[in-house]
N, CA and C atoms of all chains as a GROMACS GRO file, in nm:
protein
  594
    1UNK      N    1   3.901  -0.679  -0.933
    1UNK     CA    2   3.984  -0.587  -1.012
    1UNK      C    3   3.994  -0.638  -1.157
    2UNK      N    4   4.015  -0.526  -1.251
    2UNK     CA    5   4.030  -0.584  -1.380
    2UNK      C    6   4.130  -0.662  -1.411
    3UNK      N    7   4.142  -0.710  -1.559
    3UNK     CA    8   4.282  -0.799  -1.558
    3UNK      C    9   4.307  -0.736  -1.663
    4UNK      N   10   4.489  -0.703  -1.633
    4UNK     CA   11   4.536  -0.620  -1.736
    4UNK      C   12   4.551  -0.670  -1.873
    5UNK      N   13   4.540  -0.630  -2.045
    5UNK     CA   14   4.527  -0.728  -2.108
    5UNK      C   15   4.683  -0.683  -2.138
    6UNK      N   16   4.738  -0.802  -2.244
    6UNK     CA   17   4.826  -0.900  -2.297
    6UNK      C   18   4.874  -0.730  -2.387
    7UNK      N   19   5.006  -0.758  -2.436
    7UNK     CA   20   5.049  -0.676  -2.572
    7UNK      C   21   5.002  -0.686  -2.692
    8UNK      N   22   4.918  -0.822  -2.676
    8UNK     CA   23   4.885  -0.889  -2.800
    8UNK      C   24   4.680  -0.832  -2.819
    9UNK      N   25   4.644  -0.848  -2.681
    9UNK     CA   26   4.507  -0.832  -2.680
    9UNK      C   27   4.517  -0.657  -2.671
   10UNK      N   28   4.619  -0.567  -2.664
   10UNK     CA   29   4.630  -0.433  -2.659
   10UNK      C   30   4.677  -0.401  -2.835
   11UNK      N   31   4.740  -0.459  -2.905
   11UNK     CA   32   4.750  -0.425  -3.024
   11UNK      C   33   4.616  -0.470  -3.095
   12UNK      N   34   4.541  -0.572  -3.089
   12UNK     CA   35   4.416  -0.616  -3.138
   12UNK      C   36   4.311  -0.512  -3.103
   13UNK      N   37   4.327  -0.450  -2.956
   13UNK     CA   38   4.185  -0.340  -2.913
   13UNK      C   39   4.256  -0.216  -3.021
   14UNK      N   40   4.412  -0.187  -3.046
   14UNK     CA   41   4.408  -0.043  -3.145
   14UNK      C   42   4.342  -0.059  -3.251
   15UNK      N   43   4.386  -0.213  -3.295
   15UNK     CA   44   4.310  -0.200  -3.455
   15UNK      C   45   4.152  -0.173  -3.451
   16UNK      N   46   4.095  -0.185  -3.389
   16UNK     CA   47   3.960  -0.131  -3.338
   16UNK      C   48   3.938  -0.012  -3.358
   17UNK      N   49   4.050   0.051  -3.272
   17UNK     CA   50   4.019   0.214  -3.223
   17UNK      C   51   4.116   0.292  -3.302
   18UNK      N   52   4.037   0.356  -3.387
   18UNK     CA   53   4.095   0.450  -3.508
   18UNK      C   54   4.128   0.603  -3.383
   19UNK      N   55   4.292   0.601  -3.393
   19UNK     CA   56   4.326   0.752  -3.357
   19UNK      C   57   4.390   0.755  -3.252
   20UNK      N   58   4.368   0.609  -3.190
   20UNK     CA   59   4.417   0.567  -3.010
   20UNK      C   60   4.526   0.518  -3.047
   21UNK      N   61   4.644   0.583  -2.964
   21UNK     CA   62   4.769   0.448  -2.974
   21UNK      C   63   4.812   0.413  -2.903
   22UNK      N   64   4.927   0.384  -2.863
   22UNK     CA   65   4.974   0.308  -2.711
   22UNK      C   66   5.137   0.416  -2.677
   23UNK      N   67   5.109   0.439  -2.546
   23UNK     CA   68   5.194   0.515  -2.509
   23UNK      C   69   5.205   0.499  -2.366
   24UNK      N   70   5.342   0.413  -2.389
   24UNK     CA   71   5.367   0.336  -2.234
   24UNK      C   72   5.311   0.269  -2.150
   25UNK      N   73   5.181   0.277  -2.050
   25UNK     CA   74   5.113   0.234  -1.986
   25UNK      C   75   4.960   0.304  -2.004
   26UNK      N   76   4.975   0.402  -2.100
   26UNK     CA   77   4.868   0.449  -2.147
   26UNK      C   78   4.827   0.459  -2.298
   27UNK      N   79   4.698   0.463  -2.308
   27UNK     CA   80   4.652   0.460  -2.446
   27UNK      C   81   4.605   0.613  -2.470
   28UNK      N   82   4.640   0.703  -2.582
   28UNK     CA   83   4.588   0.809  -2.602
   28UNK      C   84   4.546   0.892  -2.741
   29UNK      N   85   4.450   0.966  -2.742
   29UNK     CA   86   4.393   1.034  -2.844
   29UNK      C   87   4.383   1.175  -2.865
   30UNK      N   88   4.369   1.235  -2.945
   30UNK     CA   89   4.388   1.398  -3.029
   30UNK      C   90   4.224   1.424  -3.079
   31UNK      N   91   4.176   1.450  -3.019
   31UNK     CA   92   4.017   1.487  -3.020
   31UNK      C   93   4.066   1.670  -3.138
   32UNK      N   94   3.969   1.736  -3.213
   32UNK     CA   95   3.999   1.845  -3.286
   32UNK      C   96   3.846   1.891  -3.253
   33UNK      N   97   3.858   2.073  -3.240
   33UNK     CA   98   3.715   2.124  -3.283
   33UNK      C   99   3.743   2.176  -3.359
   34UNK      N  100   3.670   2.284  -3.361
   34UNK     CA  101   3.598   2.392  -3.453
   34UNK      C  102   3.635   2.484  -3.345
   35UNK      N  103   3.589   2.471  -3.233
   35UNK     CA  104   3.595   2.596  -3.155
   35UNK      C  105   3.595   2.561  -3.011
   36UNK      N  106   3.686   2.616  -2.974
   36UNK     CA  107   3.793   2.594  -2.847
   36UNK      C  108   3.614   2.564  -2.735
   37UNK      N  109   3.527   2.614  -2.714
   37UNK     CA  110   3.414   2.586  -2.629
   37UNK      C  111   3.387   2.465  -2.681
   38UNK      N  112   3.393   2.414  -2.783
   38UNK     CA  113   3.304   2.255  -2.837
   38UNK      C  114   3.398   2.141  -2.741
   39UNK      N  115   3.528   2.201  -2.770
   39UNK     CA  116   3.610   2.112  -2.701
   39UNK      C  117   3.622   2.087  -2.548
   40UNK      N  118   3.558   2.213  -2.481
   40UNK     CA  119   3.543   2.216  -2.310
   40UNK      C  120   3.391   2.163  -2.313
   41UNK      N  121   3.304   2.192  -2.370
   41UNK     CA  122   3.166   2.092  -2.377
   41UNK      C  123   3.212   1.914  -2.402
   42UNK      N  124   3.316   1.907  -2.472
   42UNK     CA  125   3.308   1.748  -2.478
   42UNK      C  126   3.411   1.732  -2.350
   43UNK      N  127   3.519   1.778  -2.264
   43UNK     CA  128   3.531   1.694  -2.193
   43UNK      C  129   3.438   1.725  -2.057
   44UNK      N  130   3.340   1.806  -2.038
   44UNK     CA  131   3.246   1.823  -1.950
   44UNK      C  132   3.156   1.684  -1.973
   45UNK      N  133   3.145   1.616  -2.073
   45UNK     CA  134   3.063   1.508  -2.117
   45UNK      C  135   3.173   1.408  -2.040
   46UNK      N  136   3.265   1.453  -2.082
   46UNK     CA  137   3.377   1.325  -2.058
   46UNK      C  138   3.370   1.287  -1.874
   47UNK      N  139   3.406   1.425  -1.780
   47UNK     CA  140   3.444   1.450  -1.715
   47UNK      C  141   3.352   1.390  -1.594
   48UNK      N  142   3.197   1.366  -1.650
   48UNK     CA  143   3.049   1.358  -1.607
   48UNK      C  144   3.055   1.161  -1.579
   49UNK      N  145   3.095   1.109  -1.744
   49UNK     CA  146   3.111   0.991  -1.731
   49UNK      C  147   3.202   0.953  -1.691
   50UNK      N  148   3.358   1.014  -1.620
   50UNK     CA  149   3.445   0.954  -1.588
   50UNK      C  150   3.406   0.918  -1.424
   51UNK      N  151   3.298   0.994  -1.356
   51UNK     CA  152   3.297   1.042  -1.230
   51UNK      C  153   3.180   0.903  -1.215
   52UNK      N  154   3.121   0.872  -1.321
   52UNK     CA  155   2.980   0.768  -1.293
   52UNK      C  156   3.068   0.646  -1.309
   53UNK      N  157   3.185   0.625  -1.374
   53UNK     CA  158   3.265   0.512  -1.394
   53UNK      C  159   3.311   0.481  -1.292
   54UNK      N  160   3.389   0.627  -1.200
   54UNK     CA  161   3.520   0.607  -1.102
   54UNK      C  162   3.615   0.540  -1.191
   55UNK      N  163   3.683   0.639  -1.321
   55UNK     CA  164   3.752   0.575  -1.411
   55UNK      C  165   3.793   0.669  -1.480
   56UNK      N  166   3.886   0.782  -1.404
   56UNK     CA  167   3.927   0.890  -1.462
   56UNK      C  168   4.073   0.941  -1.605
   57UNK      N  169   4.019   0.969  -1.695
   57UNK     CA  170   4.156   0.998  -1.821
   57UNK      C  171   4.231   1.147  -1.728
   58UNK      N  172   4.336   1.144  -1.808
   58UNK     CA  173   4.427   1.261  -1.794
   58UNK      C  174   4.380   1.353  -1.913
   59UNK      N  175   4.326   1.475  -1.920
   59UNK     CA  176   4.247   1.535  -2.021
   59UNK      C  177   4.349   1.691  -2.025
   60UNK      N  178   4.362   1.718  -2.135
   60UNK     CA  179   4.442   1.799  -2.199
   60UNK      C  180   4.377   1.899  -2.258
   61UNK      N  181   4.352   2.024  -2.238
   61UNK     CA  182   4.297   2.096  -2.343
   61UNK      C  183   4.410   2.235  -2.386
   62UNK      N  184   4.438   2.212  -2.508
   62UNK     CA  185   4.512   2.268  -2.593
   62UNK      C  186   4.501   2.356  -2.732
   63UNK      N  187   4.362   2.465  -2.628
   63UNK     CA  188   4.319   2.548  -2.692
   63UNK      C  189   4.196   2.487  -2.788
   64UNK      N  190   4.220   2.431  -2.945
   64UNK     CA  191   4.092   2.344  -2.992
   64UNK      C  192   4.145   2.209  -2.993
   65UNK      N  193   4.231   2.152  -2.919
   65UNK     CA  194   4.310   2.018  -2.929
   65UNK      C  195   4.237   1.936  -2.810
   66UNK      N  196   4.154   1.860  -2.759
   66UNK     CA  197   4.168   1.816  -2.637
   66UNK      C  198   4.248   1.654  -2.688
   67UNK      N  199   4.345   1.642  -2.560
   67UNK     CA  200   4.364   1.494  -2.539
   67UNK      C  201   4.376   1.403  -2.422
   68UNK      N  202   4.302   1.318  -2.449
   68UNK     CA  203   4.278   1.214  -2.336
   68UNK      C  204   4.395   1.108  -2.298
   69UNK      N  205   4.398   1.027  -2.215
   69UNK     CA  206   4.496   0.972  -2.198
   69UNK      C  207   4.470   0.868  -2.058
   70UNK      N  208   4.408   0.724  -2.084
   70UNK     CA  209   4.361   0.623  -2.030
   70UNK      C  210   4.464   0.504  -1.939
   71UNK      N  211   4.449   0.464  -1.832
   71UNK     CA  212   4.530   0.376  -1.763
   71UNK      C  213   4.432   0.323  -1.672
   72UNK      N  214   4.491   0.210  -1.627
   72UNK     CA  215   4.437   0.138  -1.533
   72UNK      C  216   4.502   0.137  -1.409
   73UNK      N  217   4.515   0.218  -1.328
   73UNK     CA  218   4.633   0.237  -1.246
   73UNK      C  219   4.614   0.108  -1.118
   74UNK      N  220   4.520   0.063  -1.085
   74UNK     CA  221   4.482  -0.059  -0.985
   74UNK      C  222   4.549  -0.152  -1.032
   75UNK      N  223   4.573  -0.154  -1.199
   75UNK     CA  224   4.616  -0.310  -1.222
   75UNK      C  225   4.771  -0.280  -1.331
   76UNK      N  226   4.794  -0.183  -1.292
   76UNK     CA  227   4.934  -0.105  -1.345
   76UNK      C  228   4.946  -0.134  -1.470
   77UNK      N  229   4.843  -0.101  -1.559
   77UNK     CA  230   4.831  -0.114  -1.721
   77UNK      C  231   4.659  -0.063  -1.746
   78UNK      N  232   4.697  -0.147  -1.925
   78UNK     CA  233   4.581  -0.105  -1.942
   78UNK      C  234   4.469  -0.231  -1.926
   79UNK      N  235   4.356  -0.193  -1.904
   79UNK     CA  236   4.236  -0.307  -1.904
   79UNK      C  237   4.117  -0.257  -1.971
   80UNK      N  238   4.033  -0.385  -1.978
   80UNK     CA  239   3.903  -0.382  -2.044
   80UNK      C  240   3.806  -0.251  -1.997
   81UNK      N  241   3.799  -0.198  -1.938
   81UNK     CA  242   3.743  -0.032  -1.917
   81UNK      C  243   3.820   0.025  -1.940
   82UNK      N  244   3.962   0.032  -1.977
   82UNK     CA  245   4.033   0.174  -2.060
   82UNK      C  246   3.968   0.136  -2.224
   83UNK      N  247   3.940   0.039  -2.233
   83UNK     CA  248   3.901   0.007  -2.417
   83UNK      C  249   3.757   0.038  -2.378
   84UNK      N  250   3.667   0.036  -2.283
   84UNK     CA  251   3.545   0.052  -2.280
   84UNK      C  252   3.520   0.184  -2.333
   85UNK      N  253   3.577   0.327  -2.228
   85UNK     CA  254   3.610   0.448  -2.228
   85UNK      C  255   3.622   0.462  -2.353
   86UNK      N  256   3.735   0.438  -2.412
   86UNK     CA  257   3.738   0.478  -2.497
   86UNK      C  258   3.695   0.467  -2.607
   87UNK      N  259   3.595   0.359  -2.643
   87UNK     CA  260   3.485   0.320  -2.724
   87UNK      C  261   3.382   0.451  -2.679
   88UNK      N  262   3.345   0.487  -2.539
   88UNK     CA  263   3.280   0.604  -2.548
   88UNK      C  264   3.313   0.758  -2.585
   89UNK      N  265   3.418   0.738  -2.559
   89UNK     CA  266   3.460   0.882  -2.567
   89UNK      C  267   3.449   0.934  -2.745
   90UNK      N  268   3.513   0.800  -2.805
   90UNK     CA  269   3.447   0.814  -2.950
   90UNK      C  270   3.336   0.850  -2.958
   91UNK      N  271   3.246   0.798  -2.896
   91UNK     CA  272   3.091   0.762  -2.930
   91UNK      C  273   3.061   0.924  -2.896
   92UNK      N  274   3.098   0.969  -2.782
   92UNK     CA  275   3.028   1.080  -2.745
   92UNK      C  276   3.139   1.202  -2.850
   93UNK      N  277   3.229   1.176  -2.882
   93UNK     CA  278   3.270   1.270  -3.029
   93UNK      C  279   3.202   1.338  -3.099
   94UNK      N  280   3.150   1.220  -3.164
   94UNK     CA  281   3.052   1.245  -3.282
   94UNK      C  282   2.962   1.339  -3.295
   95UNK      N  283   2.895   1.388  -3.153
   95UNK     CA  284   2.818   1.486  -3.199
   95UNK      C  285   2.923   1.602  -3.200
   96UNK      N  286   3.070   1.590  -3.173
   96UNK     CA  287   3.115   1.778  -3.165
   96UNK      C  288   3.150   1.719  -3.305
   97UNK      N  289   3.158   1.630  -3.378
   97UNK     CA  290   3.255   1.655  -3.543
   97UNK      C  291   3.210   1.784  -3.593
   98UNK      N  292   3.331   1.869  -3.628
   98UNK     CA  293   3.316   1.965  -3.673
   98UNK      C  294   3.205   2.103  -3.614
   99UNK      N  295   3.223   2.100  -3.499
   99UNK     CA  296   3.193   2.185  -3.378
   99UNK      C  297   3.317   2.269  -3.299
  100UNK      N  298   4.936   4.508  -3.019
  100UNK     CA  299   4.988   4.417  -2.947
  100UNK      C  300   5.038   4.450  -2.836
  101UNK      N  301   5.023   4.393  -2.715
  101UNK     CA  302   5.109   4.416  -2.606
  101UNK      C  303   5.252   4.381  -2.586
  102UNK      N  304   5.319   4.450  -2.550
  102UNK     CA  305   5.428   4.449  -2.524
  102UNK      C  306   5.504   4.290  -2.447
  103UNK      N  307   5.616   4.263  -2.455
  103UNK     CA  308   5.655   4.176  -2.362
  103UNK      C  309   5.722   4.183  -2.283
  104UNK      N  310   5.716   4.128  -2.169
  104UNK     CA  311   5.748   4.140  -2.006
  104UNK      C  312   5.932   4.144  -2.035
  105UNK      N  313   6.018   4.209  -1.961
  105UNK     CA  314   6.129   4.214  -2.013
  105UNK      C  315   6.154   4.046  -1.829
  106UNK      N  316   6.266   3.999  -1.851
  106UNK     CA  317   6.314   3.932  -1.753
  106UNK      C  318   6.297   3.966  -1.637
  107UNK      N  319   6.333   4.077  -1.581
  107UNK     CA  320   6.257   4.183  -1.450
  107UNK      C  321   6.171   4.213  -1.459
  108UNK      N  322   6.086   4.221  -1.517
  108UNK     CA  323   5.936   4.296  -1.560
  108UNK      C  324   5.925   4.124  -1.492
  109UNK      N  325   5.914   4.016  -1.563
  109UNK     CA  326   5.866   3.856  -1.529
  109UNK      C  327   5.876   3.851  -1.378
  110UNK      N  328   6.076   3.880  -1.301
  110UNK     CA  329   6.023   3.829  -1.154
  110UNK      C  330   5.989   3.894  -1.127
  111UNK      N  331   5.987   4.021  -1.118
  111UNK     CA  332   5.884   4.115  -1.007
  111UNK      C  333   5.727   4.030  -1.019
  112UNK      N  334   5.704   4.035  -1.140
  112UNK     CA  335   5.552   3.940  -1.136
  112UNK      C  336   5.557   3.884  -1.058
  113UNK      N  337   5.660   3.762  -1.092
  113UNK     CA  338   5.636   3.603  -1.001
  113UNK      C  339   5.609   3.628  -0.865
  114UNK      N  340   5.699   3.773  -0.806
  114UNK     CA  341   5.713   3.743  -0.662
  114UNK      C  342   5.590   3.774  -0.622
  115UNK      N  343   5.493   3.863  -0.671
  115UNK     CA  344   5.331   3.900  -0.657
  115UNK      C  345   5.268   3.827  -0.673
  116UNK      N  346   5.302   3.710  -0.741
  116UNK     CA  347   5.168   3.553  -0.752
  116UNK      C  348   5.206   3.448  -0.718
  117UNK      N  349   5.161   3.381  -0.591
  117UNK     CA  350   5.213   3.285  -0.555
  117UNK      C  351   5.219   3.153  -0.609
  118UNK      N  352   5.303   3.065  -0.629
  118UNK     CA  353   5.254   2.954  -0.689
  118UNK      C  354   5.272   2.945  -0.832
  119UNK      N  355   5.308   3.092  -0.896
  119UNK     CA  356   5.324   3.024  -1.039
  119UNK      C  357   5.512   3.069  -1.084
  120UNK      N  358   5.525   2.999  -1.158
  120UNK     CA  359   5.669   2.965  -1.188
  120UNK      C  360   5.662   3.020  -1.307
  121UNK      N  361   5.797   3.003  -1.381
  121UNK     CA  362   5.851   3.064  -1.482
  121UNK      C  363   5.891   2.949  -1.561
  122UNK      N  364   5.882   2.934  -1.666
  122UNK     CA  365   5.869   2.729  -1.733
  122UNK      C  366   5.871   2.792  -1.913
  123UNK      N  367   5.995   2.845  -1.961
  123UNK     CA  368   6.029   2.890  -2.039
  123UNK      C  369   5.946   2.989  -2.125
  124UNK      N  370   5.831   3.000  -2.233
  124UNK     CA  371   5.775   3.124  -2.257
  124UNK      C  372   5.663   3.160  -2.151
  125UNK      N  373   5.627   3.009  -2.074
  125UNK     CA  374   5.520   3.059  -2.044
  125UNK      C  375   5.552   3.015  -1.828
  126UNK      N  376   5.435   3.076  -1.797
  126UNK     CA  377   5.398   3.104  -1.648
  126UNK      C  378   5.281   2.984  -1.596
  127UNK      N  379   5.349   2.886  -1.525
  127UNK     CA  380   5.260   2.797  -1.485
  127UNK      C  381   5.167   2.765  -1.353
  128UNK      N  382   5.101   2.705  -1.303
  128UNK     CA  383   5.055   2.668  -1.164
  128UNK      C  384   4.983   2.608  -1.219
  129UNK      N  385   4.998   2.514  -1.068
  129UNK     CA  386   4.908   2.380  -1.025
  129UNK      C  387   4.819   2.418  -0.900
  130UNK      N  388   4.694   2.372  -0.954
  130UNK     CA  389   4.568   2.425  -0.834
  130UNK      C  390   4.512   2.259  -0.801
  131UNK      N  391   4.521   2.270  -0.680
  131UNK     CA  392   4.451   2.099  -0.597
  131UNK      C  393   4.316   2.170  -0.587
  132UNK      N  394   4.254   1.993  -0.572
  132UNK     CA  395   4.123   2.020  -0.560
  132UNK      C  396   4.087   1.910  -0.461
  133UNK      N  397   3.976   1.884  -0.359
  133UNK     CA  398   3.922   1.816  -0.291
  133UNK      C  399   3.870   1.651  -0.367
  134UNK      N  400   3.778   1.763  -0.503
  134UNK     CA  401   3.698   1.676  -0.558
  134UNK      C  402   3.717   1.700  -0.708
  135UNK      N  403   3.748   1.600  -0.780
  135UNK     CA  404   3.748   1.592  -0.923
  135UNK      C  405   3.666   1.719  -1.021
  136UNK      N  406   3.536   1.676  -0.938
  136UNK     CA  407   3.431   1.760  -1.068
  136UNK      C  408   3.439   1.898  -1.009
  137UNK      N  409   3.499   1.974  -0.858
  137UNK     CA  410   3.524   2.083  -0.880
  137UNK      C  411   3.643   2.123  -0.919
  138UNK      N  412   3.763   2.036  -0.976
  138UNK     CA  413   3.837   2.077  -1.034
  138UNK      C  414   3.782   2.132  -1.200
  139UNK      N  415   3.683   2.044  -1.251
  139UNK     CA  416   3.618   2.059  -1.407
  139UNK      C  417   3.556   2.162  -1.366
  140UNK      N  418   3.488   2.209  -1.255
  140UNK     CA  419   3.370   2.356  -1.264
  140UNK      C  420   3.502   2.473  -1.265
  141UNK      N  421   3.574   2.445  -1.209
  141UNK     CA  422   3.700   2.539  -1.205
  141UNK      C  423   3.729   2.562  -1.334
  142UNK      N  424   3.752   2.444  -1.448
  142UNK     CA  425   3.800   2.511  -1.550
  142UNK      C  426   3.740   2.583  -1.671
  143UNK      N  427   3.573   2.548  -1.637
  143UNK     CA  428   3.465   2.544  -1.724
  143UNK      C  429   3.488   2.760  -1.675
  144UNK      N  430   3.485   2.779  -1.562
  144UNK     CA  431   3.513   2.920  -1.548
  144UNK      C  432   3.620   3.003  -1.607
  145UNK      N  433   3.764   2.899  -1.583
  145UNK     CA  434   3.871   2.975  -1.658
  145UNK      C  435   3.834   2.947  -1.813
  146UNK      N  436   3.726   2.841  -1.882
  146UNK     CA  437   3.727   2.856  -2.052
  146UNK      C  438   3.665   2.930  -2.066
  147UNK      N  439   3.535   3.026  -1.991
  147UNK     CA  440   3.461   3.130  -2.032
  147UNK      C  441   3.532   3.246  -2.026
  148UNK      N  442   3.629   3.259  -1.952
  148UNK     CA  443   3.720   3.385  -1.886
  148UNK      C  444   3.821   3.380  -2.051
  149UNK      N  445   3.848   3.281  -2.067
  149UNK     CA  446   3.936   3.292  -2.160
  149UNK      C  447   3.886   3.344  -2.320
  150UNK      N  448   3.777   3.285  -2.308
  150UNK     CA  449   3.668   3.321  -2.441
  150UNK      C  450   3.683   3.456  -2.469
  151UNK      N  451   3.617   3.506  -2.367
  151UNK     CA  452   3.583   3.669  -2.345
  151UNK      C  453   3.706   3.717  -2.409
  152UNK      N  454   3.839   3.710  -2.324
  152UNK     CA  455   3.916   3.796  -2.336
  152UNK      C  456   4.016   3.756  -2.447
  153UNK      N  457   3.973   3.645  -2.531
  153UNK     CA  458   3.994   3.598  -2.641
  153UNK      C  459   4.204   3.535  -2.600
  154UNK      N  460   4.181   3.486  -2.506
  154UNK     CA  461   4.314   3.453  -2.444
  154UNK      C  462   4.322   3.344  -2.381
  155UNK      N  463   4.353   3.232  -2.410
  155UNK     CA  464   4.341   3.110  -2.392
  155UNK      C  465   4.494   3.008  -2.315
  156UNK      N  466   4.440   3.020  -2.198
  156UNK     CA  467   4.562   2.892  -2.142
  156UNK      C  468   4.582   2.752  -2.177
  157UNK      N  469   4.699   2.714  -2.173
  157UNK     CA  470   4.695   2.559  -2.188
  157UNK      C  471   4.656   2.477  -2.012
  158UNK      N  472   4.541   2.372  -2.055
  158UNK     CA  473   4.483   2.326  -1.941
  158UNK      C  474   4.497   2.199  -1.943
  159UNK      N  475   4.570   2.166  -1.806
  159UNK     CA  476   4.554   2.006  -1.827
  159UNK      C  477   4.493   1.946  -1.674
  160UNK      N  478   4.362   1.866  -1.707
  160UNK     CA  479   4.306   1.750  -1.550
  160UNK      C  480   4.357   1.658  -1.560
  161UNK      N  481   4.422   1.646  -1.441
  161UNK     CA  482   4.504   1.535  -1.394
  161UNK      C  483   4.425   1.480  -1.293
  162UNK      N  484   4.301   1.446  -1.280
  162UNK     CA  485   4.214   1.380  -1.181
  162UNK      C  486   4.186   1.500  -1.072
  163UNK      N  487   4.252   1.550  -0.963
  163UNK     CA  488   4.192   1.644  -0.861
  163UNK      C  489   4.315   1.739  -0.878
  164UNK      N  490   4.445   1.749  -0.984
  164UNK     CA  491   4.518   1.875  -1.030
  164UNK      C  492   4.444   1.925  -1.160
  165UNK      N  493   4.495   2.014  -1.154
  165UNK     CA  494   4.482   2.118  -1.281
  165UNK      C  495   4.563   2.251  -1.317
  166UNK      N  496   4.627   2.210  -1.394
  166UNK     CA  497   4.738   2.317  -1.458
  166UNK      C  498   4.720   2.380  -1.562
  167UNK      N  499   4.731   2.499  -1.536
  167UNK     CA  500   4.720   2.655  -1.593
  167UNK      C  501   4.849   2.669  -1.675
  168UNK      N  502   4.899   2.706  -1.784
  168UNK     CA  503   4.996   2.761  -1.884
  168UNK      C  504   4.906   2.860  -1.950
  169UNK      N  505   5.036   2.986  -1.907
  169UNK     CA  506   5.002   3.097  -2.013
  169UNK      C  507   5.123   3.147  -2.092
  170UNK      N  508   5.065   3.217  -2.185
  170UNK     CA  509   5.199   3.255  -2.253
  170UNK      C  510   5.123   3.351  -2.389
  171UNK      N  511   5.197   3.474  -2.480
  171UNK     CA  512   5.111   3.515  -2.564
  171UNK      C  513   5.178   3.505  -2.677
  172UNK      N  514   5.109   3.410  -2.786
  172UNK     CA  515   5.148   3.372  -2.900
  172UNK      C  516   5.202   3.532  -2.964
  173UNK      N  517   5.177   3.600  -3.018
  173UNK     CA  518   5.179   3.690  -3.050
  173UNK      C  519   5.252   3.813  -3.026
  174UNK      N  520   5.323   3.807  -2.898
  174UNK     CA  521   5.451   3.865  -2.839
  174UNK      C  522   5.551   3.784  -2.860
  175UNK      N  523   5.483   3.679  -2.882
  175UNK     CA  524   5.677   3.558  -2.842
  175UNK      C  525   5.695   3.519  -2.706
  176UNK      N  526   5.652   3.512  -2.603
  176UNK     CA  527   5.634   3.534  -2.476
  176UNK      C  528   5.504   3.595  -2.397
  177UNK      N  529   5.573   3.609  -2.275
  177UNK     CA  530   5.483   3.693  -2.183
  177UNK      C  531   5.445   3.855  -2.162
  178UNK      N  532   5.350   3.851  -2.123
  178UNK     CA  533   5.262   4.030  -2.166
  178UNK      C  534   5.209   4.040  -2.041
  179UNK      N  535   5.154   4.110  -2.025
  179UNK     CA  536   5.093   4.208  -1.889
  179UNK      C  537   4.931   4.122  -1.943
  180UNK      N  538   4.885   4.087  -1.998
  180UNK     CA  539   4.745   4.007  -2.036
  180UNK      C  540   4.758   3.858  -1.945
  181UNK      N  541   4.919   3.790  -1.935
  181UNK     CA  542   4.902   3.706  -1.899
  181UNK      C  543   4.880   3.712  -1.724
  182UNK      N  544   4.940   3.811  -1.766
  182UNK     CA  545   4.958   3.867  -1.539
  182UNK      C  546   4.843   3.860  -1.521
  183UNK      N  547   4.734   3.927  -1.618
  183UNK     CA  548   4.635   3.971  -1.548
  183UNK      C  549   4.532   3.862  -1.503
  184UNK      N  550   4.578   3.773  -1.596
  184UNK     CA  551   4.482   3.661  -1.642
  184UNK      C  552   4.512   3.563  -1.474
  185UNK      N  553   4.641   3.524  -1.497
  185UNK     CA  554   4.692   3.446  -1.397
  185UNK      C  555   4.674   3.491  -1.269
  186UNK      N  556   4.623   3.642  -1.238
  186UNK     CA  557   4.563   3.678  -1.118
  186UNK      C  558   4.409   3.669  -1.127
  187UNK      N  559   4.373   3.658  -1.265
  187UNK     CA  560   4.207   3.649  -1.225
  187UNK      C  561   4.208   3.506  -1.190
  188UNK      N  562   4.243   3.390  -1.249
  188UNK     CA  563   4.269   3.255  -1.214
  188UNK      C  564   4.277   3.246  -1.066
  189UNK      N  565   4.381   3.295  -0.982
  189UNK     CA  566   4.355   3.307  -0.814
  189UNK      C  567   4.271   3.352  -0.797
  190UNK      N  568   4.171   3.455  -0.832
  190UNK     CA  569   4.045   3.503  -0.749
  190UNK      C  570   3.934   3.371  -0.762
  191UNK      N  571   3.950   3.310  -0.926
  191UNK     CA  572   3.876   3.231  -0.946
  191UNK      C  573   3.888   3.122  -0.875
  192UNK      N  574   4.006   3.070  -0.794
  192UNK     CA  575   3.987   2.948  -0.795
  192UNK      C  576   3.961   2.987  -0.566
  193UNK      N  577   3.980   3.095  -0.552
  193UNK     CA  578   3.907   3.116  -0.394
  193UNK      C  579   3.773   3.052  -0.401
  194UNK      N  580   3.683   3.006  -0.394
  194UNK     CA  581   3.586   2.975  -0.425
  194UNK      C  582   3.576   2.832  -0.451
  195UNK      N  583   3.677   2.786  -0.462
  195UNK     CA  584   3.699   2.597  -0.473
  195UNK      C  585   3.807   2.569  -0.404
  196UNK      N  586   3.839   2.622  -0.352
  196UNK     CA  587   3.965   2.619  -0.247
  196UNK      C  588   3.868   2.521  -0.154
  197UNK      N  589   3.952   2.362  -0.116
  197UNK     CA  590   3.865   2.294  -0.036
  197UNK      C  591   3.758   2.226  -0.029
  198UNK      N  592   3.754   2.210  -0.187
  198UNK     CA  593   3.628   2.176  -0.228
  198UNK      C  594   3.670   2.043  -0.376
   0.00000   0.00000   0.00000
């Protein structure tokens, strides 16, 4: 099982992650489109890699708003695959910017 | 614009659709799912449904839940669009029932 990190090693992974913040036992983000379909195409991307992880977010879609929302529930926080995730979920962003 | 549902106009609805509640402007339900990714094919149907009819719910995956909010910006409330919607949503989701 993972090991949950520190307050200290969880404020060091935000400064990393532009947009992610910390919210209780979860870390979460405000994804934006262009158009309410760009935003159900990215969490179909999301939804694809959460299922190959076995490492599922709480996903929000709020018309062109989607938001994600990461935990480690095995180790009752967050761990090194909620910062993984969400290094991807950035990654796979990029192609909807402004989509 | 369509009209809005008067308070009786709303329960008579409710009592015709099972499962969805009354949660201040808008009309909610929670649909289970067996399996994660047919909860996502489920919603990939309600975002095309919504496209079309240019009427968009608030959607949230909660791993094998998924919750439906409707409501019509544009009345201030609820309309006979959302009824209709929130009954195509049950036909849609016969078909993943169990799955």
């Amino acid at each position: 099982m993972a090991k949950r990190l520190s307050l200290t090693e969880i404020d060091q992974t935000l400064a990393a992650l532009p947009g992610w913040k910390l919210d209780g036992k979860f870390i979460v983000k405000k994804y934006r489109f262009r158009e309410f379909l760009s935003g159900v195409a990215f969490v179909n991307e999301i939804a694809e890699l959460s299922e190959e992880k076995n490492h599922h977010p709480f996903i929000a879609i709020d018309y062109k708003l989607v938001t994600l929302r990461l935990t480690s529930w095995n180790a009752g926080g967050l761990t090194d695959m909620d910062v993984a995730l969400a290094e991807n979920y950035d990654v796979l962003y990029e192609k909807y910017k402004g989509k």
